[in-house]
C-alpha positions as CSV (number, residue, x, y, z in Angstrom):
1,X,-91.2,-51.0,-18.4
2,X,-87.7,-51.4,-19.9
3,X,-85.5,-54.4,-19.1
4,X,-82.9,-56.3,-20.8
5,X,-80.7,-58.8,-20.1
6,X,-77.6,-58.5,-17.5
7,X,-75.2,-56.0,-19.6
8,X,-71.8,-57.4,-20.0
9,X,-69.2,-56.6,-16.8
10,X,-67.1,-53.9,-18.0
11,X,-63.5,-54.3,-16.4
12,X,-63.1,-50.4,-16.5
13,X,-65.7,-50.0,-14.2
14,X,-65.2,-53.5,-11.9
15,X,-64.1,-52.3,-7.8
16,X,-61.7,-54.0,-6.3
17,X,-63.5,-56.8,-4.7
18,X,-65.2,-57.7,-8.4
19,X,-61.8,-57.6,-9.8
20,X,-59.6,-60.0,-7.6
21,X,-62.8,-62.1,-7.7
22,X,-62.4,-62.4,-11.7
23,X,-58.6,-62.8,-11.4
24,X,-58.3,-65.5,-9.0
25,X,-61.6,-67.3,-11.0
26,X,-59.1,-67.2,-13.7
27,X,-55.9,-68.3,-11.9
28,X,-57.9,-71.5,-10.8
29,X,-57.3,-73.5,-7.5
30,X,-53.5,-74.3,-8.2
31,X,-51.8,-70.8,-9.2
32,X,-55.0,-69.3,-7.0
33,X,-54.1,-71.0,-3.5
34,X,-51.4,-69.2,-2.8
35,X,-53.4,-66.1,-2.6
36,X,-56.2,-67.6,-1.3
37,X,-54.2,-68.5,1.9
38,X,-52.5,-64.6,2.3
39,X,-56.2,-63.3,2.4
40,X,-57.8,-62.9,6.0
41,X,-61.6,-64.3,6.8
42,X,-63.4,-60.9,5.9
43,X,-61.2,-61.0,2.6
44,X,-61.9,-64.4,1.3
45,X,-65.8,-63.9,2.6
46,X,-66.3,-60.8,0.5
47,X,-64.4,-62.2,-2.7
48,X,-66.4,-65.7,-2.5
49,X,-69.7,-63.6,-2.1
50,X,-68.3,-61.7,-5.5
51,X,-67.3,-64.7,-7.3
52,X,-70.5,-66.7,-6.8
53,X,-72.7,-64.1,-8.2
54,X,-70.3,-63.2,-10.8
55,X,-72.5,-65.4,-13.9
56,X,-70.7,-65.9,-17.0
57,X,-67.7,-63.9,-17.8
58,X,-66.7,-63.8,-21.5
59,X,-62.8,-64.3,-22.3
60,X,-62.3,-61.0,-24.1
61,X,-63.4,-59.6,-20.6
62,X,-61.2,-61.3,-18.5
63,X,-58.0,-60.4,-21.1
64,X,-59.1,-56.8,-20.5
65,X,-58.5,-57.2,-16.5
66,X,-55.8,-58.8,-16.4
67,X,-54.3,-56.5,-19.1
68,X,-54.2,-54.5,-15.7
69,X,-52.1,-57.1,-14.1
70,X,-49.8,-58.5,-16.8
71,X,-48.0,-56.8,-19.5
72,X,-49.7,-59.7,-21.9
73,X,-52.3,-62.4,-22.1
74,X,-54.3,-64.4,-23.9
75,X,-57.5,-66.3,-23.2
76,X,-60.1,-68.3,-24.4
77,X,-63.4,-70.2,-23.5
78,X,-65.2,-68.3,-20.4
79,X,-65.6,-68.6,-16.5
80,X,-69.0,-69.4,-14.5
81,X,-68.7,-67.9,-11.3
82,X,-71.7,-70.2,-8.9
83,X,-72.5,-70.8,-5.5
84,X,-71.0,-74.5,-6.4
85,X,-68.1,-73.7,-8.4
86,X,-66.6,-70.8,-5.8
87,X,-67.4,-74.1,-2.9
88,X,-65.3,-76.5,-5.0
89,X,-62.7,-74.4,-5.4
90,X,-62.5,-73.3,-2.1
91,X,-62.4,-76.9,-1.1
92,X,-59.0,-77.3,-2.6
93,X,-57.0,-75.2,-0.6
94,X,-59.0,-75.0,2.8
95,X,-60.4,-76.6,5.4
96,X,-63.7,-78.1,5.3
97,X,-65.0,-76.4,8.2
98,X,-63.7,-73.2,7.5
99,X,-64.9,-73.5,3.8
100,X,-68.6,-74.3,5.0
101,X,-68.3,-71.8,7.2
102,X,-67.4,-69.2,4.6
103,X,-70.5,-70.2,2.1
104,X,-73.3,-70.3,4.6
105,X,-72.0,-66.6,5.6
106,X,-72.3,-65.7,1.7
107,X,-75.7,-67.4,1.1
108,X,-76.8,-65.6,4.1
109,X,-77.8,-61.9,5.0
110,X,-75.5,-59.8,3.1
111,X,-72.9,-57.7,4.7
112,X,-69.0,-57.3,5.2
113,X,-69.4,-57.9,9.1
114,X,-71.8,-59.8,11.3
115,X,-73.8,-55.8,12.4
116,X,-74.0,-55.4,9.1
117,X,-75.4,-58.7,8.1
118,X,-78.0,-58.4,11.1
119,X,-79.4,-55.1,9.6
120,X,-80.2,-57.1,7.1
121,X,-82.2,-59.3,8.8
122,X,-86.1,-58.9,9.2
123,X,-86.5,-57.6,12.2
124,X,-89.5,-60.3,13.1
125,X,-87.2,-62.6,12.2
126,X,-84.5,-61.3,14.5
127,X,-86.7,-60.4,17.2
128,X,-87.7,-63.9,17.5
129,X,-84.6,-65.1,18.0
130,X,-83.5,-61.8,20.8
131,X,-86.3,-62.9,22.5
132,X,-84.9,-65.5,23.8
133,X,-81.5,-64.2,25.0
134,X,-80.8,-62.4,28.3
135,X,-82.0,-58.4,28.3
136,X,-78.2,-57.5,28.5
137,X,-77.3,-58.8,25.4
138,X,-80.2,-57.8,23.2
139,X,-79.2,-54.3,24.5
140,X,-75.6,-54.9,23.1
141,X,-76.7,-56.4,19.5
142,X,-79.3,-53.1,19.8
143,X,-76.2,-51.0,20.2
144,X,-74.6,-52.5,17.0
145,X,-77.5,-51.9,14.2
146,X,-78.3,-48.9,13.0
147,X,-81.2,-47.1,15.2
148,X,-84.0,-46.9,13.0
149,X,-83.7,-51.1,12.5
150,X,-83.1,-51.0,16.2
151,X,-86.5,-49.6,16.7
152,X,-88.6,-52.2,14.7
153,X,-86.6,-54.8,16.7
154,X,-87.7,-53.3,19.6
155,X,-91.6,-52.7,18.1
156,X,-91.4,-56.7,17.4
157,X,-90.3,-57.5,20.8
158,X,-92.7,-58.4,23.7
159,X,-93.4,-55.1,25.8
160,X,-92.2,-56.2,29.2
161,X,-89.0,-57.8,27.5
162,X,-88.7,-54.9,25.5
163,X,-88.8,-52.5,28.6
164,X,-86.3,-54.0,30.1
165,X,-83.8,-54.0,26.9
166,X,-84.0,-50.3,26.8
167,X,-83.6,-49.8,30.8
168,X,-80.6,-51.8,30.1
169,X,-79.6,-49.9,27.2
170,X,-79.8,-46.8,29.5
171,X,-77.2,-48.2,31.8
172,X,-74.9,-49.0,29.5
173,X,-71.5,-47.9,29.1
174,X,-68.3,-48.9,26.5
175,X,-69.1,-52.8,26.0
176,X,-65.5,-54.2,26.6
177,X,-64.3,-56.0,23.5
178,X,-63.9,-59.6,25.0
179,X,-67.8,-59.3,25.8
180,X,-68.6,-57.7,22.2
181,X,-66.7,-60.9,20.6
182,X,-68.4,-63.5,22.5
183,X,-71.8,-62.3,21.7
184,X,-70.5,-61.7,18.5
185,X,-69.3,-65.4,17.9
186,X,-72.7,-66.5,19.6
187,X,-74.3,-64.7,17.2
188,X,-72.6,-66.2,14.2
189,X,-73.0,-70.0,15.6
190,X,-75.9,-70.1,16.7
191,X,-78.0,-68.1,14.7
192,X,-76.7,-66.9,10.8
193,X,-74.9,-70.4,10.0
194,X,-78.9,-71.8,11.3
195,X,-80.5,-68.6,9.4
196,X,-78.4,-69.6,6.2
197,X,-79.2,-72.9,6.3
198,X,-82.8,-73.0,7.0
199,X,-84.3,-69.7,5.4
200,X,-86.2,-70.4,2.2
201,X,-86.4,-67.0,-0.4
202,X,-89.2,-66.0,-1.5
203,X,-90.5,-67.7,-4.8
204,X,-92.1,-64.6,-6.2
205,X,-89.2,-62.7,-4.9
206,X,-86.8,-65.0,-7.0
207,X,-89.2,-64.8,-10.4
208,X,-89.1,-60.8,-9.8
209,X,-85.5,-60.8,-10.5
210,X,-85.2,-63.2,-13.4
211,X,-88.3,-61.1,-14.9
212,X,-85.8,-57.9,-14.2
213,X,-83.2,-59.5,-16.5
214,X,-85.9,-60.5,-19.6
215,X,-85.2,-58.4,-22.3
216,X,-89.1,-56.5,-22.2
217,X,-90.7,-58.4,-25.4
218,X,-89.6,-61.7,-23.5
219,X,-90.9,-60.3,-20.0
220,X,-94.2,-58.8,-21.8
221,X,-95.1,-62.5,-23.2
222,X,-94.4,-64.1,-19.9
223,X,-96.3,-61.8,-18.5
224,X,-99.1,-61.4,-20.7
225,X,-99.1,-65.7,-20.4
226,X,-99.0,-65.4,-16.6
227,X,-101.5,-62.9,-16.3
228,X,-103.7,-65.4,-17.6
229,X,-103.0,-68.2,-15.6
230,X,-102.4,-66.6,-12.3
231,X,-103.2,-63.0,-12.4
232,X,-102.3,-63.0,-8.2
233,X,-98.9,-64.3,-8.5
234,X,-98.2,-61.6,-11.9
235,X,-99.1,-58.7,-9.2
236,X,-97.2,-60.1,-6.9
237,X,-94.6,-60.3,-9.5
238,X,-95.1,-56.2,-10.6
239,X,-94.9,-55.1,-6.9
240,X,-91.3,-57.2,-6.7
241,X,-89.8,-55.8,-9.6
242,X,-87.4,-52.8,-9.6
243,X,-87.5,-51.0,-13.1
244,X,-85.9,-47.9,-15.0
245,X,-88.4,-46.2,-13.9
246,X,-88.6,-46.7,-10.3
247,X,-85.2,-44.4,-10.2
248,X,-88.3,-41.5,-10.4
249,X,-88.8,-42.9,-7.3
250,X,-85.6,-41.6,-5.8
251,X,-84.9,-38.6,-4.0
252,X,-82.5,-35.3,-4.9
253,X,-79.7,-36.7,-2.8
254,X,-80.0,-40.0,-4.2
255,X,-80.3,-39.3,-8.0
256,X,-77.4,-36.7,-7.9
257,X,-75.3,-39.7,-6.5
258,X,-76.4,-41.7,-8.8
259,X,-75.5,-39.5,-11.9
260,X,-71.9,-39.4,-10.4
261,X,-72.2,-43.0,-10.8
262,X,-73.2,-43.6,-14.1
263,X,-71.4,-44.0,-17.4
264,X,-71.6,-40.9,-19.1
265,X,-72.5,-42.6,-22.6
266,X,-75.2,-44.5,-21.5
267,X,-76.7,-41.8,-19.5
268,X,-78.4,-39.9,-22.6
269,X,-79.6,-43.5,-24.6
270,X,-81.0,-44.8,-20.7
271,X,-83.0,-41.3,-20.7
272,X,-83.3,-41.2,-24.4
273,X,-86.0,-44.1,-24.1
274,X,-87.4,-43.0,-20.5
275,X,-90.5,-41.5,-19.8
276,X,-90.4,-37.6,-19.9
277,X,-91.5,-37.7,-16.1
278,X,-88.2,-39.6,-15.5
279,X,-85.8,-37.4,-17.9
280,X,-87.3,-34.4,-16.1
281,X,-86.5,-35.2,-12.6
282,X,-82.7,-36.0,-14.2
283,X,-82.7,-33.4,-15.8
284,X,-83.6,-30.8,-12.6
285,X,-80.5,-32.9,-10.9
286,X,-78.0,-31.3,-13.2
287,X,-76.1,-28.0,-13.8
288,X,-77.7,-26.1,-16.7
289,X,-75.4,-26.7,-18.1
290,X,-74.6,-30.2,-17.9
291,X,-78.2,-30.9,-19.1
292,X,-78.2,-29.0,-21.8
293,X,-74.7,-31.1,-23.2
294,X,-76.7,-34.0,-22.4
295,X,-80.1,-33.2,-24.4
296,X,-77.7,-32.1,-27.4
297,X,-75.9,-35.4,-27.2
298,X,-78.9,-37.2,-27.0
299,X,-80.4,-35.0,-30.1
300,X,-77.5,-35.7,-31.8
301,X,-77.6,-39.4,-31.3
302,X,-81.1,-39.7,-33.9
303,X,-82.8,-43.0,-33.6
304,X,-81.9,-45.5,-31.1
305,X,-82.1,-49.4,-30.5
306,X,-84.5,-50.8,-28.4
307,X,-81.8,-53.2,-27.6
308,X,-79.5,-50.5,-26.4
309,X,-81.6,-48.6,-24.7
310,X,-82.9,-52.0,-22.7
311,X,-78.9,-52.4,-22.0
312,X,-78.2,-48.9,-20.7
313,X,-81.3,-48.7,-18.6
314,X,-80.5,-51.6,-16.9
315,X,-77.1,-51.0,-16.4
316,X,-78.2,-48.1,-14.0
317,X,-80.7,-50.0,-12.5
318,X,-78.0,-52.0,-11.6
319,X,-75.6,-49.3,-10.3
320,X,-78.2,-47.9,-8.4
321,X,-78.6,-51.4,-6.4
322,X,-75.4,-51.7,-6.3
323,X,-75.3,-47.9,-4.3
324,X,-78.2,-49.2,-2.3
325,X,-76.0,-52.1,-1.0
326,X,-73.2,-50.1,0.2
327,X,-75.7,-47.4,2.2
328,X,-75.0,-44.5,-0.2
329,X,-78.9,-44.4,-1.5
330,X,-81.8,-45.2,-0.3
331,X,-84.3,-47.3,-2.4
332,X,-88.6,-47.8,-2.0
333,X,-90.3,-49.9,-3.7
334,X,-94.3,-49.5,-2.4
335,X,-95.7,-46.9,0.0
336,X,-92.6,-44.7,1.4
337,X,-92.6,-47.2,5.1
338,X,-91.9,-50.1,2.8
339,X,-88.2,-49.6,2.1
340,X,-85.6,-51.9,0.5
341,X,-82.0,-52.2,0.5
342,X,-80.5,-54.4,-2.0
């Protein structure tokens, strides 16, 4: 398995969303508030959720985006975008219910909207709480999440109850607006700001993804060490992780997407170091003649660093996740029922 480190953000490559995040990290709470205030709720929720995941971001890296932005700039010393620092400075300049309300949303379910943060939600978890509203508006929230989560709602639901939902989904018609917001704004009080608060992650779940990052002689000797101690939790550990070489995992649709996706340069030094299962199934993705410019590019490259290749594998791991999040992929981990969206 090959893993390295988080590679270093690139600002070339940054959406928009990861960009402002950066920029108003770097502007700070006093030439930042002004901003702040201009953006709407959806704006400042999906910026915050950015900025406290962002990690460390090096000086010459912020220069670079805001070379964008300015005709000049120079900067020194580095950022640490946190769950804590994004609340302090958020504090500054808003309310205090208004900022608590923002970070419970971003340490929630992720998703730009409420629908999309209740897809994803387990659906035992979501059942549980549906089963205790009235049919009617179980059939609306049904009517707002994707069918195929729909259905394991349903599946989790008791029978009779269940029935009933789906005689009431029948019926429906248009759901006036005034109706959709109020179970909407139910929804948010009474059950994501308690689901944020109260849902504990998973601790093998958590050591999966800081094993992810280890560069792979510093994840092979934790592992080896672990395997030892607690061979259970190690497995549990394996199943979790998301490698390079799950991508072979992928399907036609999905890799060609991803391929569109990738940086060009490190495509050939991620494959150069794959397995020749995994550069195959690339490799059938492409034009002829795009993969034979590839394998003489990656001919001509000679030997590579383990360090590099770690570093460009990883980088597409990452891109593919991050395709996963916005719907355009589809990625299983396990048997082919068992599938994840990060």
């Amino acid at each position: 398995m090959a893993k390295a480190a988080k590679p270093a953000l690139d600002a070339r490559t940054l959406r928009g969303a990861e960009r402002a995040a950066v920029l108003l990290l770097a502007l700070g709470d006093e030439h930042g508030a002004p901003i702040w205030k201009s953006l709407d709720d959806e704006e400042v929720k999906e910026v915050s959720q950015i900025m406290s995941t962002l990690g460390t971001v090096s000086s010459s890296q912020i220069e670079g985006l805001l070379i964008d932005f300015v005709s000049q700039m120079s900067s020194t010393g580095s950022l640490l975008g946190s769950y804590d620092s994004t609340e302090r400075l958020l504090q500054k300049f808003l309310p205090k219910e208004r900022v608590g309300t923002v970070m419970e949303e971003i340490r929630g379910p992720a998703g730009r909207t409420m629908w999309d943060k209740l897809g994803n939600v387990n659906e035992q978890v979501l059942a549980n709480y549906l089963k205790n509203e009235y049919p009617q508006t179980v059939a609306v929230v049904l009517t707002k999440i994707k069918s195929e989560h729909a259905a394991r709602v349903l599946g989790a639901l008791p029978e009779e109850f269940a029935l009933e939902v789906v005689t009431r989904m029948l019926r429906m018609e248009s759901v006036q607006k005034d109706i959709l917001d109020k179970v909407e704004q139910t929804l948010r009080a009474e059950f994501m700001s308690n689901l944020a608060r109260t849902t504990k992650r998973d601790a093998h779940e958590l050591m999966a993804e800081i094993f992810n990052n280890f560069d792979r002689q510093t994840e092979g000797r934790f592992m080896t060490a672990l395997e030892e101690r607690n061979r259970n939790a190690a497995e549990k550990i394996k199943a979790l992780m998301f490698t390079f070489e799950d991508l072979g995992k992928l399907d036609a649709g999905s890799i060609q997407t991803l391929l569109r996706a990738v940086d060009k340069d490190k495509l050939g030094i991620a494959l150069k170091g794959g397995s020749a299962t995994t550069r195959d199934l690339f490799f059938s993705n492409m034009s002829e003649r795009a993969g034979k410019i590839l394998r003489d590019d990656m001919e001509a490259m000679g030997p590579v660093r383990l360090k590099d290749v770690d570093e460009a594998q990883m980088n597409m791991v990452n891109v593919a996740k991050d395709l996963a999040a916005k719907g355009e992929i589809m990625i299983a981990q396990g048997n082919s029922d068992d599938e994840l969206i990060y």
